[in-house]
C-alpha positions as CSV (number, residue, x, y, z in Angstrom):
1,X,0.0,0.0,0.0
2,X,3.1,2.5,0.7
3,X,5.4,2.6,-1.4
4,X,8.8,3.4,-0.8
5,X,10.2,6.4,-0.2
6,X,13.5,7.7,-0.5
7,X,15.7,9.9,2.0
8,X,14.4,13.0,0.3
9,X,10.3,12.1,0.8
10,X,8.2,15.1,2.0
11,X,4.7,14.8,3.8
12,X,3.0,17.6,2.4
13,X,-0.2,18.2,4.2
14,X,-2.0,20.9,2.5
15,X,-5.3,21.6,1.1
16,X,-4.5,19.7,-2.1
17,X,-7.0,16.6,-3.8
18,X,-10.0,18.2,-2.1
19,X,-13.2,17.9,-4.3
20,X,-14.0,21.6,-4.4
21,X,-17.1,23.4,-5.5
22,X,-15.3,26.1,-8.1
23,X,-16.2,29.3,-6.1
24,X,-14.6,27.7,-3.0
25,X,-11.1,26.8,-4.4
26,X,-9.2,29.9,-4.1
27,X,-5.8,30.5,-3.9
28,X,-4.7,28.6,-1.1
29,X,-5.1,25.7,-3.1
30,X,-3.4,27.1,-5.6
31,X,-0.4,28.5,-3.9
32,X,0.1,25.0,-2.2
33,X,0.1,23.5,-6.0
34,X,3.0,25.5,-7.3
35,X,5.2,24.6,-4.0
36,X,4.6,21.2,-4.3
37,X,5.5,21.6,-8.3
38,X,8.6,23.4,-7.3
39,X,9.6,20.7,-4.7
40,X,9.2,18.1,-7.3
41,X,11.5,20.4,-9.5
42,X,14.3,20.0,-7.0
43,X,13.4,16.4,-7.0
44,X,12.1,15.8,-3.7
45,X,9.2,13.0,-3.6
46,X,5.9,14.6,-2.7
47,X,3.5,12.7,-0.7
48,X,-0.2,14.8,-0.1
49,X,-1.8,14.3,3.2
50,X,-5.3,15.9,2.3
51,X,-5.9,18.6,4.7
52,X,-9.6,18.7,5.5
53,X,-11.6,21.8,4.8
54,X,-14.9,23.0,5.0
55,X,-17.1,22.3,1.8
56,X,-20.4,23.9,2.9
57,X,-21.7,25.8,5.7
58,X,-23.3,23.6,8.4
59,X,-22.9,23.4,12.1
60,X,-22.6,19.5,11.0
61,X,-19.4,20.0,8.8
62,X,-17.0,20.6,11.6
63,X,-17.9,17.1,12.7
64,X,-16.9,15.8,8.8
65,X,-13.7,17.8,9.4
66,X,-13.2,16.1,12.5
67,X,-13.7,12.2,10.4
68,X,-11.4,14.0,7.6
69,X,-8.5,14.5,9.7
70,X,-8.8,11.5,11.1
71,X,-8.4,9.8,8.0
72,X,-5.7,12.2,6.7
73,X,-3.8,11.5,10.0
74,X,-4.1,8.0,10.0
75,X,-2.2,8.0,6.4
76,X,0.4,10.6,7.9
77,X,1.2,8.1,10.6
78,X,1.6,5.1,8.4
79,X,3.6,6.6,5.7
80,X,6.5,8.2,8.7
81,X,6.3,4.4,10.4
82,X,7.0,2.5,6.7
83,X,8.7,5.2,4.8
84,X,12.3,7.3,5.3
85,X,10.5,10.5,5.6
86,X,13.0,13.8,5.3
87,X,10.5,16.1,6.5
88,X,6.8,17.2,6.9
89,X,5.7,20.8,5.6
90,X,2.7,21.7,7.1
91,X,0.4,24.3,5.4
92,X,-1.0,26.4,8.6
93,X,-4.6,28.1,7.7
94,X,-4.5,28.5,11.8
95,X,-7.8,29.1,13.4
96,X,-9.9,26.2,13.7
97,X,-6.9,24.0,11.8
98,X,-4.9,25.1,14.2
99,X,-5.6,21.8,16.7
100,X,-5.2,19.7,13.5
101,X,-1.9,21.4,12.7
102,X,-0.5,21.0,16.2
103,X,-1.2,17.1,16.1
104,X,0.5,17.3,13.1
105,X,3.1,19.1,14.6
106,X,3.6,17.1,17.6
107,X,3.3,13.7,15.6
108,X,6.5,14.7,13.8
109,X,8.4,15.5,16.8
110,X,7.5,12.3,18.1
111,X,9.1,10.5,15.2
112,X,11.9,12.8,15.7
113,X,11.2,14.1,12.0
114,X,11.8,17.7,11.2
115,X,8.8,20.0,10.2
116,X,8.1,23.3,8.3
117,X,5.4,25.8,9.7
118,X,4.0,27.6,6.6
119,X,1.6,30.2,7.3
120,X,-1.2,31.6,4.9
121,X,-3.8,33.4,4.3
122,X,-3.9,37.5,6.0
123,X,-5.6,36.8,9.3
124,X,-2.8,35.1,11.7
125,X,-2.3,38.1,13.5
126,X,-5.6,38.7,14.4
127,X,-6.2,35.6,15.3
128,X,-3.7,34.7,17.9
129,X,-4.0,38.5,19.4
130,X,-8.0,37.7,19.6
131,X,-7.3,33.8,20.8
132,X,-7.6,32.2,24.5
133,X,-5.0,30.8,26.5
134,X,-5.3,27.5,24.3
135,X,-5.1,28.8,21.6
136,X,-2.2,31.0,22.2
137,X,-0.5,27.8,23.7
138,X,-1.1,25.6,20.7
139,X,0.3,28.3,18.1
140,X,3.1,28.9,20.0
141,X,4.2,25.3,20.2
142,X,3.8,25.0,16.9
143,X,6.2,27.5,15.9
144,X,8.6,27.5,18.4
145,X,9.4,23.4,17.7
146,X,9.4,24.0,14.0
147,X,12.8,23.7,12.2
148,X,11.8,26.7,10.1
149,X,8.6,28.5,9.3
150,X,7.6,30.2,6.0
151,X,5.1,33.2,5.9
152,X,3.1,34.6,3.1
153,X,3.6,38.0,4.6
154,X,6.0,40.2,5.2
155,X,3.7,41.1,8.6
156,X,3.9,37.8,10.0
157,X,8.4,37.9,9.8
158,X,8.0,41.3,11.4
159,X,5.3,39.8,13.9
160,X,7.1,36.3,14.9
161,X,10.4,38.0,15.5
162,X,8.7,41.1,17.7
163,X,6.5,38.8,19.4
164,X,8.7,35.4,20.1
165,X,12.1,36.3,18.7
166,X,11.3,33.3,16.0
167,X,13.5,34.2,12.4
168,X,11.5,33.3,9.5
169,X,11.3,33.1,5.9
170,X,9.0,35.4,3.5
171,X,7.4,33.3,0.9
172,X,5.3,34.9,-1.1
173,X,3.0,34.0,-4.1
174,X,4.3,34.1,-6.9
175,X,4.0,33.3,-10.7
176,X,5.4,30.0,-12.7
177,X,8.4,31.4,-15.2
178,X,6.7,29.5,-18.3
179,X,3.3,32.3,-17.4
180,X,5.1,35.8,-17.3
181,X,5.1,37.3,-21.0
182,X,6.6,40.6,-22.3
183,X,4.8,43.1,-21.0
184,X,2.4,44.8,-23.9
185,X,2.6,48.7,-23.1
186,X,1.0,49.0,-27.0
187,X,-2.1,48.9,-25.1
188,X,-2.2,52.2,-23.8
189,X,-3.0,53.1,-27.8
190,X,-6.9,51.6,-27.2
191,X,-9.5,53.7,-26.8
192,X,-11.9,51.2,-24.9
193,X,-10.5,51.3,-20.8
194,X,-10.1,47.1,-20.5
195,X,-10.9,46.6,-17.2
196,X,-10.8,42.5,-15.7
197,X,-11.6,40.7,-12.4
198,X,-10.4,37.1,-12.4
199,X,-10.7,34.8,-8.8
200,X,-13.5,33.3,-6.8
201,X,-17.1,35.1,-7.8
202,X,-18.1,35.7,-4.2
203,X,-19.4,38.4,-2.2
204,X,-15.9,38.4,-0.2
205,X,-14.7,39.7,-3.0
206,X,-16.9,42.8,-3.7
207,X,-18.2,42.2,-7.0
208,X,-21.3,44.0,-6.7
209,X,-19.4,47.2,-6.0
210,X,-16.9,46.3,-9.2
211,X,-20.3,47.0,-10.4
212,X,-20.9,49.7,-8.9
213,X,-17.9,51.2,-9.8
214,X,-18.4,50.2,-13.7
215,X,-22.0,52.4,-13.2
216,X,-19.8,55.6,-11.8
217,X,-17.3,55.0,-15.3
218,X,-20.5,55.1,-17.5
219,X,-22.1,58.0,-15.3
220,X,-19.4,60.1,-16.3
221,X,-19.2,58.9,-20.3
222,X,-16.1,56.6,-20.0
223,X,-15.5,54.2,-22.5
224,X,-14.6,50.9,-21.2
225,X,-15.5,47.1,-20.9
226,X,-15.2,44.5,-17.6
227,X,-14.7,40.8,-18.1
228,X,-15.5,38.7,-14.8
229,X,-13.9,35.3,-14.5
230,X,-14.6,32.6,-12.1
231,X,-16.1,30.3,-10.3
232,X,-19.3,31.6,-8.3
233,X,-22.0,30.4,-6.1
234,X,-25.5,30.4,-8.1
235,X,-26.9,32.5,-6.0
236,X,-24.7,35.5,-5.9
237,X,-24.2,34.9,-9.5
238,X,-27.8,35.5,-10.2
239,X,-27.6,38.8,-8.1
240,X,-25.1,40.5,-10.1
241,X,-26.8,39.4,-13.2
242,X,-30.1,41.5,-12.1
243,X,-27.7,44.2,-10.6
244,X,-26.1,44.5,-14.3
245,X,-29.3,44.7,-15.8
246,X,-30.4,47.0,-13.7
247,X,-27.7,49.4,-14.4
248,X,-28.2,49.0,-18.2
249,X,-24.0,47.7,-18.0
250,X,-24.8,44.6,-19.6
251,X,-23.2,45.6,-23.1
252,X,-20.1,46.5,-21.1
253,X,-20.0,43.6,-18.6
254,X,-19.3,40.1,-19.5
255,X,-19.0,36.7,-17.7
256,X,-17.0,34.2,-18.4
257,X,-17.1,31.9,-15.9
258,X,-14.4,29.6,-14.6
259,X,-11.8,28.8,-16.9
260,X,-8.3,27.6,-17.2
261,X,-5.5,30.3,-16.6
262,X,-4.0,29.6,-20.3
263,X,-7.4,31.0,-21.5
264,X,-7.3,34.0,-19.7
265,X,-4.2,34.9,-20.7
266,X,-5.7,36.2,-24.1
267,X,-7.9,38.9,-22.0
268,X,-4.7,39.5,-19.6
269,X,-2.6,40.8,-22.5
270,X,-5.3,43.7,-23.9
271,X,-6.3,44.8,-20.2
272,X,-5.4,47.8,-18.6
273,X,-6.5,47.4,-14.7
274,X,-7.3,44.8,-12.1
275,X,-9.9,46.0,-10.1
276,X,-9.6,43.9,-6.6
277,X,-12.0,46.1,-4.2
278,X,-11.5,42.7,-2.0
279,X,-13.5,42.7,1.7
280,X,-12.0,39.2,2.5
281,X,-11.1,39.5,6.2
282,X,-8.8,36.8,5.7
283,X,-7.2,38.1,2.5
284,X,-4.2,37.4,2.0
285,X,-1.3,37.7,-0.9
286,X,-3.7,37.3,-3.6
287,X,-2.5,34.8,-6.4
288,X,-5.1,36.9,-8.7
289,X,-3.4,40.1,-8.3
290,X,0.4,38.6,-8.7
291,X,-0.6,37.1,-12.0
292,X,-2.0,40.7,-13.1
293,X,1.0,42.4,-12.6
294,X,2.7,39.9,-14.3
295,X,1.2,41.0,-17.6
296,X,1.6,44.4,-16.8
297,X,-1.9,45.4,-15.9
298,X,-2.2,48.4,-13.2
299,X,-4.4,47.3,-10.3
300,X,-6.6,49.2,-8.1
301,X,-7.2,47.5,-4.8
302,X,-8.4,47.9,-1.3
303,X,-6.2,48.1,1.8
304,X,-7.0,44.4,2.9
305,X,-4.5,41.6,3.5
306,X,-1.2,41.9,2.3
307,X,-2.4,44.2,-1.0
308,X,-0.7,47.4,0.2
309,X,2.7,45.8,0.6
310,X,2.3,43.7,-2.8
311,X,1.6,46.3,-4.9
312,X,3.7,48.5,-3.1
313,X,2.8,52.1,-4.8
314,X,0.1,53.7,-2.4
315,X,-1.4,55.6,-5.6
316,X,-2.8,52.5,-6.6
317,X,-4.0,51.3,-2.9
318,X,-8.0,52.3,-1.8
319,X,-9.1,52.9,1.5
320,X,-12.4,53.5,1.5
321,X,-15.5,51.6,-0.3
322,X,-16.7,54.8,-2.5
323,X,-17.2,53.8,-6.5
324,X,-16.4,57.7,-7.2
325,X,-12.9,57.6,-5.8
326,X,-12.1,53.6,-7.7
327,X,-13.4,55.3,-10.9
328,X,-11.4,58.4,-10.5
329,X,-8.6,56.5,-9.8
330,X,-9.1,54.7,-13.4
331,X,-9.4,58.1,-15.5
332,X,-6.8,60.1,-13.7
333,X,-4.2,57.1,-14.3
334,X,-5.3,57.0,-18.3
335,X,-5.6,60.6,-19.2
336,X,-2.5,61.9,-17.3
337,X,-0.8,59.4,-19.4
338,X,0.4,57.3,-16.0
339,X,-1.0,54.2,-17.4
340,X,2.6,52.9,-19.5
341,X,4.3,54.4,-16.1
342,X,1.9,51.9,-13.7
343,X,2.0,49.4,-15.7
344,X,5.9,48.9,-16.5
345,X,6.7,49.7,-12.7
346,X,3.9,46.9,-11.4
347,X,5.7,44.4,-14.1
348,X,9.3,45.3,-12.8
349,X,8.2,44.7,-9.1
350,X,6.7,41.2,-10.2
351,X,10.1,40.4,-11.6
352,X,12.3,41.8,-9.2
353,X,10.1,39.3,-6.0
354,X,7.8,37.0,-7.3
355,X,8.5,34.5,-9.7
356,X,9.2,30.6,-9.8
357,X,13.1,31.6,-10.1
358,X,13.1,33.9,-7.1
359,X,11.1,31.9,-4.5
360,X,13.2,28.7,-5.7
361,X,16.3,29.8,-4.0
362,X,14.4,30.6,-0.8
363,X,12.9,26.9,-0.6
364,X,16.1,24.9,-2.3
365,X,17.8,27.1,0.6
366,X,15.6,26.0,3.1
367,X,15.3,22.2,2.3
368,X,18.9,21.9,1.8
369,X,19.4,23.4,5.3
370,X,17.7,20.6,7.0
């Protein structure tokens, strides 16, 4: 039933094989997808221990969660007792994973096996400053037992050395090397504004006021079109249809649905800003707005998560929820001619800190460490 492994086999437990409605798999999933690709690069053998997760709202579903991990344990246990495991990297969504995690944790430590702590998602912070006594315990011996921890955030390397004196490692999203393109500044020579969304279709994510912003563009006789992609909850889906319609936008408003990233990339090339208005209180380094920049678009986004520190030019950063100020945003950057400016210096920064090649030598650093 287990194969076996060689000295370099990694437990990877992280929320990877999970059978996913579309508007739920975000980009957790796939963040831990390219780290596992990249591991495999440097020729380590992967072995996925399914984290559970939630896969619908029900007081009942945290008892599933509970069966989950006992399964997903139960494999963990037999592959360290018949396979030469190197190491298990644990994926840490904290809160209520965090008991799960520490199991995890503490079953590697038993085994005398060495672990990695890698923390995701934007709401850590917030969530030990806001746990009990149990909690704080639990997180603490987590990290403080780990051989080395990896955060998604520069926040959490600031916070874990303030707070415990822990050194970690900033590991950020980032985009595959075969995905980034020249950047197109040709565009700027359109005279339709291209504006796109692409990422989970959910009300976390603001759409409606994407909307509302696209009514404030039209109020004030801009020329421009939105395409929406992604997977969305039925629901929701049918509210911004009626909202569109409402609005008279639906012959500047189109959606696509979910689709694979290749066939984005078409839209990617001709468009001109991201508009990432997110409300996600446990936003984090969105995958969404790396692969944006990456082709050069300008985004607009709200202060949530780590958005500020990504995009890293404040002129393109929100801070309130007003339609007037996104769309004004949009204009000034085109007619003052900023637009090639944006765009080229939101390219540059994905270059200079988030690709494959960049994030590589952190992890081949790391793993070769240990």
């Amino acid at each position: 039933m287990f194969k076996n492994i060689e000295s370099n086999g990694i437990i990877f437990y992280a929320p990877l094989n999970n059978d996913l409605k579309s508007f739920r798999n975000g980009g957790g999933e796939a963040g831990c997808l390219r780290t596992k690709i990249i591991l495999e690069k440097l020729n380590y053998q992967i072995i996925i221990i399914r984290k559970p997760i939630l896969k619908y709202d029900s007081i009942f579903a945290y008892f599933f969660i509970l069966i989950d991990f006992i399964k997903s344990w139960t494999i963990l246990f037999k592959q360290i007792v018949f396979n030469n495991i190197k190491c298990v990297h644990i994926v840490g969504f904290y809160k209520y994973h965090l008991i799960f995690e520490w199991i995890i944790s503490r079953t590697a430590k038993l085994f005398k096996i060495k672990y990695i702590y890698e923390i995701r998602n934007g709401g850590m912070i917030f969530s030990y400053n806001k746990g009990n006594f149990i909690y704080k315990y639990l997180f603490k011996s987590i990290v403080f037992n780990s051989s080395n921890i990896l955060c998604q955030g520069e926040d959490y390397v600031e916070f874990l050395k303030e707070k415990f004196g822990i050194s970690s490692i900033y590991y950020p999203n980032f985009i595959m090397n075969d995905k980034i393109q020249k950047n197109n500044l040709t565009r700027k020579d359109f005279k339709i504004i291209n504006l796109i969304y692409f990422g989970r279709i959910v009300k976390e994510k603001n759409i409606d006021f994407i909307i509302d912003i696209c009514e404030t563009l039209k109020s004030l006789n801009i020329d421009f079109r939105l395409n929406l992609f992604g997977g969305y909850e039925f629901q929701y889906y049918q509210f911004l249809q009626r909202k569109i319609t409402s609005k008279n936008l639906n012959n500047v408003i189109q959606f696509h649905g979910r689709k694979d990233f290749d066939d984005i990339i078409l839209y990617l090339k001709s468009s001109h800003f991201f508009i990432f208005p997110s409300k996600e209180i446990n936003e984090g380094h969105s995958n969404a707005l790396t692969e944006a920049m990456a082709f050069g678009i300008a985004p607009i986004v709200s202060d949530v998560g780590f958005n500020k520190k990504v995009v890293n030019d404040d002129d393109l950063v929100i801070h309130n929820f007003d339609p007037l100020i996104y769309a004004k945003k949009i204009i000034d950057i085109w007619s003052d001619e900023k637009w090639s400016i944006k765009s080229s210096q939101v390219y540059n920064r994905i270059l200079e800190n988030y690709t494959e090649s960049k994030v590589t030598k952190s992890i081949l650093e790391l793993y070769h460490n240990l």
